[in-house]
C-alpha positions as protocol buffer text, in pm:
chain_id: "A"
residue {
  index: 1
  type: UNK
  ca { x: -5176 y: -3559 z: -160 }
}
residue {
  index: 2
  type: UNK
  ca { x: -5036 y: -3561 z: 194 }
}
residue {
  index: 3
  type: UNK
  ca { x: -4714 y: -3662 z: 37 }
}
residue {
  index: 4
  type: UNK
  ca { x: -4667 y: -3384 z: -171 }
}
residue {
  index: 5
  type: UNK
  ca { x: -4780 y: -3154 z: 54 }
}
residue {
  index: 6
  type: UNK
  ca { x: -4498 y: -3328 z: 325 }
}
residue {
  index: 7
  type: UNK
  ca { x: -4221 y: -3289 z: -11 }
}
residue {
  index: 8
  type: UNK
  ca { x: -4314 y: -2927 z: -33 }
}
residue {
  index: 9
  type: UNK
  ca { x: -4252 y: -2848 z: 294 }
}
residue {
  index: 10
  type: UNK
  ca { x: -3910 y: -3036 z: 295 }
}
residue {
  index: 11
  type: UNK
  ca { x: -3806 y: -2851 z: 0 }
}
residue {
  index: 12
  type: UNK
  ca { x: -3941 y: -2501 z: 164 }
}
residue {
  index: 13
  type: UNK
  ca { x: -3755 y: -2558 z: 450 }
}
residue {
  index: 14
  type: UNK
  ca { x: -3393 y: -2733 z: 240 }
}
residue {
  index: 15
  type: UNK
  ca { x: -3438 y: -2374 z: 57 }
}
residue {
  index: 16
  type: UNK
  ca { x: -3433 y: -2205 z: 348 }
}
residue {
  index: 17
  type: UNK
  ca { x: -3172 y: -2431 z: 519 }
}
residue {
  index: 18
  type: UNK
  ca { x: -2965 y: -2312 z: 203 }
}
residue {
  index: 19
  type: UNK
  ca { x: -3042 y: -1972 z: 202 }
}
residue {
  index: 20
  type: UNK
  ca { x: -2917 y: -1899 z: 573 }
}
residue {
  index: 21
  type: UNK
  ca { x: -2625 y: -2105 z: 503 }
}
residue {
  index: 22
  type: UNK
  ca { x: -2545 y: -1822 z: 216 }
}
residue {
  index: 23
  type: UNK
  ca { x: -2603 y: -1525 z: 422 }
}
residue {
  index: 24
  type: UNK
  ca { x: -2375 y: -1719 z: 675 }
}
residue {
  index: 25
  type: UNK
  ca { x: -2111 y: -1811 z: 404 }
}
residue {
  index: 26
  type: UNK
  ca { x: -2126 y: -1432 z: 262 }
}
residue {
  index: 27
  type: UNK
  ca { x: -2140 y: -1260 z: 612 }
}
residue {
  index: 28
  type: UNK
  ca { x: -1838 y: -1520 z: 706 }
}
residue {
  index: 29
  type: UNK
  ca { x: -1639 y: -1397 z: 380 }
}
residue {
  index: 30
  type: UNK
  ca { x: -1709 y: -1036 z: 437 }
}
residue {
  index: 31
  type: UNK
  ca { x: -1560 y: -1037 z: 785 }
}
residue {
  index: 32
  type: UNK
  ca { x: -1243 y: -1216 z: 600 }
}
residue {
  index: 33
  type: UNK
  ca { x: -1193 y: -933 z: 372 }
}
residue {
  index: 34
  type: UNK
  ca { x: -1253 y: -666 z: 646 }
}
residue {
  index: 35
  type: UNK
  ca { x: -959 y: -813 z: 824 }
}
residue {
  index: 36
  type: UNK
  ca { x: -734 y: -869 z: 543 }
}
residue {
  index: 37
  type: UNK
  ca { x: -883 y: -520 z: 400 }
}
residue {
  index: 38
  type: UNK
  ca { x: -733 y: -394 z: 803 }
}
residue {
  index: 39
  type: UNK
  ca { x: -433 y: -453 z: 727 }
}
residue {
  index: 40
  type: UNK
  ca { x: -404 y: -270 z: 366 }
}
residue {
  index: 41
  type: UNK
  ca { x: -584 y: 40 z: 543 }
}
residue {
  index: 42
  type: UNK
  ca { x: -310 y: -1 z: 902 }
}
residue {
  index: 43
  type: UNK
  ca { x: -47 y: 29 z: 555 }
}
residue {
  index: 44
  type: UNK
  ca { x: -178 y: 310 z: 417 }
}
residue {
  index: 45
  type: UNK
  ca { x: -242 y: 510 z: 816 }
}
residue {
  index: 46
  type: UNK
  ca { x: 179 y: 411 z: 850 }
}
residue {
  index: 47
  type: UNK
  ca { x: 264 y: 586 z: 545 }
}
residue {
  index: 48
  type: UNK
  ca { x: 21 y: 918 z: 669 }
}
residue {
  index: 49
  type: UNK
  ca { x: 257 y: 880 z: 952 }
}
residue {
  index: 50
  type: UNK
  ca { x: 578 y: 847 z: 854 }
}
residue {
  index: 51
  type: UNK
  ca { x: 601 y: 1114 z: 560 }
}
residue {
  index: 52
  type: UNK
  ca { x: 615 y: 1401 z: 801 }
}
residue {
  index: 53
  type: UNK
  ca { x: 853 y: 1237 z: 1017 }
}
residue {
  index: 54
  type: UNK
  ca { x: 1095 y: 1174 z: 714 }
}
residue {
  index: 55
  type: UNK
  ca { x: 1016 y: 1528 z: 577 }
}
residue {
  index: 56
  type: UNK
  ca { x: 1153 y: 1639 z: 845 }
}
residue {
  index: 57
  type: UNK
  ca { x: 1426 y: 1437 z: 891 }
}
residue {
  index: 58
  type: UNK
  ca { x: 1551 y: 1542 z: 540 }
}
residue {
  index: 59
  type: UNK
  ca { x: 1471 y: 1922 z: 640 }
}
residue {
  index: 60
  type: UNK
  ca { x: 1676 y: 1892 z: 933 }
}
residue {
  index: 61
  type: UNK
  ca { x: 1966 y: 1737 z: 688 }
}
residue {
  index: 62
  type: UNK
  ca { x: 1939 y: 2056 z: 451 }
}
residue {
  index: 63
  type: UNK
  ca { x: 2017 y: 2290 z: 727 }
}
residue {
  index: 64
  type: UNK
  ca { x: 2268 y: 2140 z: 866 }
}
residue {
  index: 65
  type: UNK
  ca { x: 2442 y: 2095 z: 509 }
}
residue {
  index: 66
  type: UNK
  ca { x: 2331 y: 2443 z: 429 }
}
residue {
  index: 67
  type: UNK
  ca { x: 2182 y: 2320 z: 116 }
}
residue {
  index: 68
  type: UNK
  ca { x: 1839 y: 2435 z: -46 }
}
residue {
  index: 69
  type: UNK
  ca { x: 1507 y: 2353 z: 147 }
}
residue {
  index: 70
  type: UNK
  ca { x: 1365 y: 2260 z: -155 }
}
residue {
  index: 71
  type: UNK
  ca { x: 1495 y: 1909 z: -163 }
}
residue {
  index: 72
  type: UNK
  ca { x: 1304 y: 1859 z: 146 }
}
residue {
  index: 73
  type: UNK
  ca { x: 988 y: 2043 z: -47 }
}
residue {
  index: 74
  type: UNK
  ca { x: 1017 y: 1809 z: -351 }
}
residue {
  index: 75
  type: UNK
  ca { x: 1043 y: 1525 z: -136 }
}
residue {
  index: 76
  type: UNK
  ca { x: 744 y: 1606 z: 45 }
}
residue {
  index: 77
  type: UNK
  ca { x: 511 y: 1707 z: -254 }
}
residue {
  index: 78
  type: UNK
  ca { x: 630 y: 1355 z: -428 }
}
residue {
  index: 79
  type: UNK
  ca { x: 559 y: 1197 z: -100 }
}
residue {
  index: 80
  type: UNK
  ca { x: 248 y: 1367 z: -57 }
}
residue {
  index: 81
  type: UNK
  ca { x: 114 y: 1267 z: -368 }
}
residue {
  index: 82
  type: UNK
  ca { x: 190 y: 870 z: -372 }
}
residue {
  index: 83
  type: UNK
  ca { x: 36 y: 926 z: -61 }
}
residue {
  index: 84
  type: UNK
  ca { x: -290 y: 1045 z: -159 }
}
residue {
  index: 85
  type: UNK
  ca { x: -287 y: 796 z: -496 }
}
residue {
  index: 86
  type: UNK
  ca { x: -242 y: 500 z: -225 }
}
residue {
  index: 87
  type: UNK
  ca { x: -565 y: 590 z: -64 }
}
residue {
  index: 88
  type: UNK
  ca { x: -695 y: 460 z: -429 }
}
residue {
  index: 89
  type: UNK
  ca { x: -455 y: 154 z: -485 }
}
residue {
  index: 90
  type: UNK
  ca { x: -433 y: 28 z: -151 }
}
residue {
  index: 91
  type: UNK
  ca { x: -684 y: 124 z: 54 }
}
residue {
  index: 92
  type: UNK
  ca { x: -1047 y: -91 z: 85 }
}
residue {
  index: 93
  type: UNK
  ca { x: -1280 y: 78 z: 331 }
}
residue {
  index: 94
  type: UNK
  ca { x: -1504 y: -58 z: 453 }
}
residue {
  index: 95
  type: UNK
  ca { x: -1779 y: 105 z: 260 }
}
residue {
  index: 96
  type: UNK
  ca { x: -1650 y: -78 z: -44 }
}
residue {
  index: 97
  type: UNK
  ca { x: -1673 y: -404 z: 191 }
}
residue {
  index: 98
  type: UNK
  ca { x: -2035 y: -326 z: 291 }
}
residue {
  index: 99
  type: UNK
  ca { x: -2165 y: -153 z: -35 }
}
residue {
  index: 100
  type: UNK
  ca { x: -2015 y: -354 z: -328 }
}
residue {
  index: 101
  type: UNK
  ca { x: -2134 y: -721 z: -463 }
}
residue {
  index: 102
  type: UNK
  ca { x: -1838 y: -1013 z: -462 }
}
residue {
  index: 103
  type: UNK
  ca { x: -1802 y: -947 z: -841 }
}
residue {
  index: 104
  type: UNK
  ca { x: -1780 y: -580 z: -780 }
}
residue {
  index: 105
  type: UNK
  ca { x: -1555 y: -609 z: -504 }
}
residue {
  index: 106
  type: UNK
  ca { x: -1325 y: -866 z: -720 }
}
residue {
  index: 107
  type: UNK
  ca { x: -1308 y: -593 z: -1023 }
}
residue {
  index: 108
  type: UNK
  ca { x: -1169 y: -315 z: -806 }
}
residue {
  index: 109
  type: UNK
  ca { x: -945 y: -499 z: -646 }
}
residue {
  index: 110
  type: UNK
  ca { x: -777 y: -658 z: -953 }
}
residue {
  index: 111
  type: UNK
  ca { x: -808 y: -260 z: -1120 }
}
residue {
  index: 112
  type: UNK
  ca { x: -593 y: -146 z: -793 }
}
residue {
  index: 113
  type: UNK
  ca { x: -326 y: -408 z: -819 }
}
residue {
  index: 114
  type: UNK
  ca { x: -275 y: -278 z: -1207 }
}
residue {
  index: 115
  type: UNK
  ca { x: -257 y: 84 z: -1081 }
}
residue {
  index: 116
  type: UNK
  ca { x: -75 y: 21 z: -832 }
}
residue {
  index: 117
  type: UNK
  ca { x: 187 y: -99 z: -1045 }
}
residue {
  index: 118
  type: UNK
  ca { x: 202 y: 177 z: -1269 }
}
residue {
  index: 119
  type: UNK
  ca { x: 214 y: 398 z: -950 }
}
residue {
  index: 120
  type: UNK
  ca { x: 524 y: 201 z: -821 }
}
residue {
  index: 121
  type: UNK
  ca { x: 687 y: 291 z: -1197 }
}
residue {
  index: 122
  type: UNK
  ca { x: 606 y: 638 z: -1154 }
}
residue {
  index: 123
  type: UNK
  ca { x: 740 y: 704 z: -831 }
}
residue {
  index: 124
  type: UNK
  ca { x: 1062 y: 509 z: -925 }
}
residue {
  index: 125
  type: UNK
  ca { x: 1062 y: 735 z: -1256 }
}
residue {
  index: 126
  type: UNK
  ca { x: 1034 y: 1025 z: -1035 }
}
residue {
  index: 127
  type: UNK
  ca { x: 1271 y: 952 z: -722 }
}
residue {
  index: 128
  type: UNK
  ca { x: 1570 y: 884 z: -915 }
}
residue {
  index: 129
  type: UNK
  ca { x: 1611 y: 1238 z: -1044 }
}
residue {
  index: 130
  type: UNK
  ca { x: 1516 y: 1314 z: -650 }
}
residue {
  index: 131
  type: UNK
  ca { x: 1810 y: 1108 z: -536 }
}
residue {
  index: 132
  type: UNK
  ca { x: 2045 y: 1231 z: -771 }
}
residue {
  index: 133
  type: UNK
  ca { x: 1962 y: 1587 z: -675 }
}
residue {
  index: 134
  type: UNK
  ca { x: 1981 y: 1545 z: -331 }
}
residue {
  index: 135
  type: UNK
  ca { x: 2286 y: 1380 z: -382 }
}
residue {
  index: 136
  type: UNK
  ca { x: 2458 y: 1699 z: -565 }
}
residue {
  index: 137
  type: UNK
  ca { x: 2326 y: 1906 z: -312 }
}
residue {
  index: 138
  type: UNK
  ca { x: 2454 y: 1722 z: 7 }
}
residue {
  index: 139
  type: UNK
  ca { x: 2789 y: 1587 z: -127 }
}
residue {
  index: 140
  type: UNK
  ca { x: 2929 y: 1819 z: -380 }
}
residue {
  index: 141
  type: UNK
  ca { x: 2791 y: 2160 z: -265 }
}
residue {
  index: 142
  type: UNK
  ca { x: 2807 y: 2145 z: 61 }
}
residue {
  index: 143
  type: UNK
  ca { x: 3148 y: 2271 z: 229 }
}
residue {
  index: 144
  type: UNK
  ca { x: 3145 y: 2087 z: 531 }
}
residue {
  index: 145
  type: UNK
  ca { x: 3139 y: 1750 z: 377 }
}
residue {
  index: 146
  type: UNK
  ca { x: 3382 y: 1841 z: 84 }
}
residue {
  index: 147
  type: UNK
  ca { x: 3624 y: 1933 z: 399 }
}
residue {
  index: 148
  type: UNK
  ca { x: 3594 y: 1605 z: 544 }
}
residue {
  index: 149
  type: UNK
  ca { x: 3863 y: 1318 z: 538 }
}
residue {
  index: 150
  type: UNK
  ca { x: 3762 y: 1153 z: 249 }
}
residue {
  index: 151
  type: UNK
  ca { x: 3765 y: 830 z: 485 }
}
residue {
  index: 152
  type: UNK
  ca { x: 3498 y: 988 z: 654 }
}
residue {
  index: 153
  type: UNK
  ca { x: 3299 y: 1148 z: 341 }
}
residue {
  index: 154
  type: UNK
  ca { x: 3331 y: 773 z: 179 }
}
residue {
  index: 155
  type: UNK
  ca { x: 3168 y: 599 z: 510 }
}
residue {
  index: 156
  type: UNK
  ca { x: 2891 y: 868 z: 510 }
}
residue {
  index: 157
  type: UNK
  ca { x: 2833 y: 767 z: 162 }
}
residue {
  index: 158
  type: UNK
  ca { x: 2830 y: 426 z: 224 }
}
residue {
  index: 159
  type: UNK
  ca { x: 2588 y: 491 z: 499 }
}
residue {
  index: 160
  type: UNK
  ca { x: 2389 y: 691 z: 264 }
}
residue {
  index: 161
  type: UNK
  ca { x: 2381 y: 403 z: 18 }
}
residue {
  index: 162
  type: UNK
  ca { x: 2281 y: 106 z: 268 }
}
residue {
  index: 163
  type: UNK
  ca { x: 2007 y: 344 z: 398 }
}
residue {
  index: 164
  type: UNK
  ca { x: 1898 y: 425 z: -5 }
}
residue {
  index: 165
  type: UNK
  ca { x: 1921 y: 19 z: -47 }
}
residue {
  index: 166
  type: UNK
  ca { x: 1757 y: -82 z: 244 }
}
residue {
  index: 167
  type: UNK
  ca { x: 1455 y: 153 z: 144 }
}
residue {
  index: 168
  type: UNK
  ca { x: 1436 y: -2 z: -186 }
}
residue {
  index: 169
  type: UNK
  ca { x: 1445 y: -369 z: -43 }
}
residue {
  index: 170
  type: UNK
  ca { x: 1115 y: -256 z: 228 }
}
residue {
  index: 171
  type: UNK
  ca { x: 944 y: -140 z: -45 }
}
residue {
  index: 172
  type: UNK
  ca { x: 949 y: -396 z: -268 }
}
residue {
  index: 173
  type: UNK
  ca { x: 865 y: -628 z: 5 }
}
residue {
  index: 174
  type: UNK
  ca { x: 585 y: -434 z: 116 }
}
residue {
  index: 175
  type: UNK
  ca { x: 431 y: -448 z: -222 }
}
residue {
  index: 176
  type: UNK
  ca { x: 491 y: -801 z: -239 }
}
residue {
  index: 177
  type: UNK
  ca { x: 280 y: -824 z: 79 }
}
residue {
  index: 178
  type: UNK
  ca { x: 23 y: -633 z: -80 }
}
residue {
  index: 179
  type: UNK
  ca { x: -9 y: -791 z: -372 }
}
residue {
  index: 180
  type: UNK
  ca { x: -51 y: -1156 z: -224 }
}
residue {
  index: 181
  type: UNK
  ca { x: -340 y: -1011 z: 20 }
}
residue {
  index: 182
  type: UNK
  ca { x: -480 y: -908 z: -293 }
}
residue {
  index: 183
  type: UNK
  ca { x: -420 y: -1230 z: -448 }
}
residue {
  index: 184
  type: UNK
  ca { x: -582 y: -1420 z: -151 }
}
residue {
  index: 185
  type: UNK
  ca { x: -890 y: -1190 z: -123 }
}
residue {
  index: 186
  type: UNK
  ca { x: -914 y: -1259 z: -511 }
}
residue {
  index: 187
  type: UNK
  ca { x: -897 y: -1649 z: -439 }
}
residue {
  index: 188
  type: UNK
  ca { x: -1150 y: -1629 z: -147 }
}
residue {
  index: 189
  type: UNK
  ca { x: -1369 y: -1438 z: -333 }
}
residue {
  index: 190
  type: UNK
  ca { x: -1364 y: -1719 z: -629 }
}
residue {
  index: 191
  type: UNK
  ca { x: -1400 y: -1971 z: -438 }
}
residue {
  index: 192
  type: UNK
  ca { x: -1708 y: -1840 z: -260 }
}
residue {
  index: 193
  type: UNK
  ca { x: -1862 y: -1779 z: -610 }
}
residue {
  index: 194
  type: UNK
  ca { x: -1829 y: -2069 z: -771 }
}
């Protein structure tokens, strides 16, 4: 009898041994997501930041080539509104973190990778008529620059072009970046799980 009683207690306290070791393991892996989660959210706070600093930029460029406000408008409303989706499809507060299961957590995160892709399609849908508006508007109805040496009006363009270029290669490595965080909090996640 005193032997089983002795087994018991060793298996009471290997239970218990195993169950803190869980809450450690999960506590461990939620502090891993919150920081890779940081950096998604310090993404999404840099965007906030720089769209009114570009709007204005591109304001400023409409007056001084006496061309409509509106491209600045448009440009702001598009902005605005990737903006606001990538509080959905890149964004993981910390509620989520806190609130939702492994499994749970897993789901969404998969679900805003696929959005987010169909966002990036979107936006690319809806730039390039953007670009080739503000294009017309800057280049071919604006007086000064159809003045210019045409030296000088093909260097601005090349500018122009780098600058459009350049964008497009930060942006694609940005969401590269933020699909492999995804990708690793997906691995970490199935690997604690299994």
């Amino acid at each position: 009898m005193d032997e089983l009683n002795e087994m018991r207690l060793q298996m009471a306290a290997m239970k218990q041994s195993l169950d803190k070791s869980q809450i450690i393991s999960k506590k461990l892996l939620a502090k891993v997501m919150g920081s890779k989660a940081s950096l998604l959210n310090k993404i999404v706070i840099g965007e906030v930041v720089l769209l009114p600093v570009i709007f204005l930029i591109i304001l400023g460029i409409c007056y001084a080539c006496k061309s409509t406000l509106w491209v600045a408008w448009v440009f702001l409303i598009i902005g605005g509104a990737d903006t606001i989706l990538d509080f959905w499809t890149i964004r993981i507060g910390p509620k989520k973190l806190n609130s939702y299961s492994m499994l749970e957590l897993k789901k969404f995160i998969v679900k805003q990778k696929k959005v987010r892709r169909l966002q990036a399609v979107i936006a690319v849908v809806v730039m390039i008529p953007w670009l080739l508006w503000t294009y017309y508007e800057w280049c071919h109805l604006n007086i000064f620059f159809t003045t210019l040496d045409e030296t000088l009006r093909w260097t601005i363009l090349f500018i122009v072009g780098i600058s459009v270029v350049v964008a497009i290669v930060v942006v694609i490595l940005i969401m590269k970046k933020l699909d492999s965080i995804n990708d690793d909090m997906v691995a970490d996640i199935d690997e604690f799980t299994e």
